[in-house]
C-alpha positions in Angstrom: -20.9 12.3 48.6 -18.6 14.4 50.9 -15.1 15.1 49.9 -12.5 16.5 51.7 -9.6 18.8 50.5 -6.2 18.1 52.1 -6.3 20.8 54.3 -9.6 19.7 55.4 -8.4 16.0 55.6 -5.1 17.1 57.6 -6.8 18.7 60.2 -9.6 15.9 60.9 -6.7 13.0 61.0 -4.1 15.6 62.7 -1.4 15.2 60.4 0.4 17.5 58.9 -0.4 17.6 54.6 2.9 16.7 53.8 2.1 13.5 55.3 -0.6 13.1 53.4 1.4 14.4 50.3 4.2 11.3 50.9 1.4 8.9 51.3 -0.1 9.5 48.5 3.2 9.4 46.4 4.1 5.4 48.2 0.8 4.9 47.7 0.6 4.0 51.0 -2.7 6.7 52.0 -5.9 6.6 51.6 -7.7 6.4 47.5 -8.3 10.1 46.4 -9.0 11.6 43.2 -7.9 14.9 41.5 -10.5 17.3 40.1 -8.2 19.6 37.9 -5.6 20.2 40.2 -7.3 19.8 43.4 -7.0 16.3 45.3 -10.1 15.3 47.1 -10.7 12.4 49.5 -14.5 11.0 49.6 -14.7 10.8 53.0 -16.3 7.2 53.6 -13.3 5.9 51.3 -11.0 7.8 54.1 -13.2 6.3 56.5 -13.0 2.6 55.4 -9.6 3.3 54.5 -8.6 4.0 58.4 -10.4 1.3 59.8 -8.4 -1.3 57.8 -5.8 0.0 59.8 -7.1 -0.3 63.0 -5.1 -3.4 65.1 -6.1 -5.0 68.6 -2.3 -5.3 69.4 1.0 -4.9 67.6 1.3 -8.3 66.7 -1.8 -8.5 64.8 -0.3 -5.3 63.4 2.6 -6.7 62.2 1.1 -9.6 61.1 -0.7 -7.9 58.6 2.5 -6.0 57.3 4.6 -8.8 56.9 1.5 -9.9 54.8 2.3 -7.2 52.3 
């Protein structure tokens, strides 16, 4: 199982961590877990994560928001 830290994570999806820190608290990001006080993303949970949010066009994009 590979696991990324948020550093680790921020650089590979080329955001900055506070992104990932506001995600996190909507609960809008990708699953993680917390080991002590680190927070670690499995990376094929990232993976399948991202591709859910993969769109062909921006309706089919906001078709799946206004599902929400």
């Amino acid at each position: 199982m590979k696991c990324l830290n948020e550093r680790e994570l921020s650089g590979v999806m080329r955001i900055p961590r506070r992104t990932l820190q506001r995600l996190r608290a909507d609960g809008g990001g990708p699953p993680y877990m917390r080991v002590g006080r680190r927070v670690l993303y499995r990376l094929e949970t990232v993976e399948s994560w991202a591709g859910g949010r993969e769109f062909s066009h921006l309706t089919a994009e906001i078709n799946q928001t206004s599902k929400k």
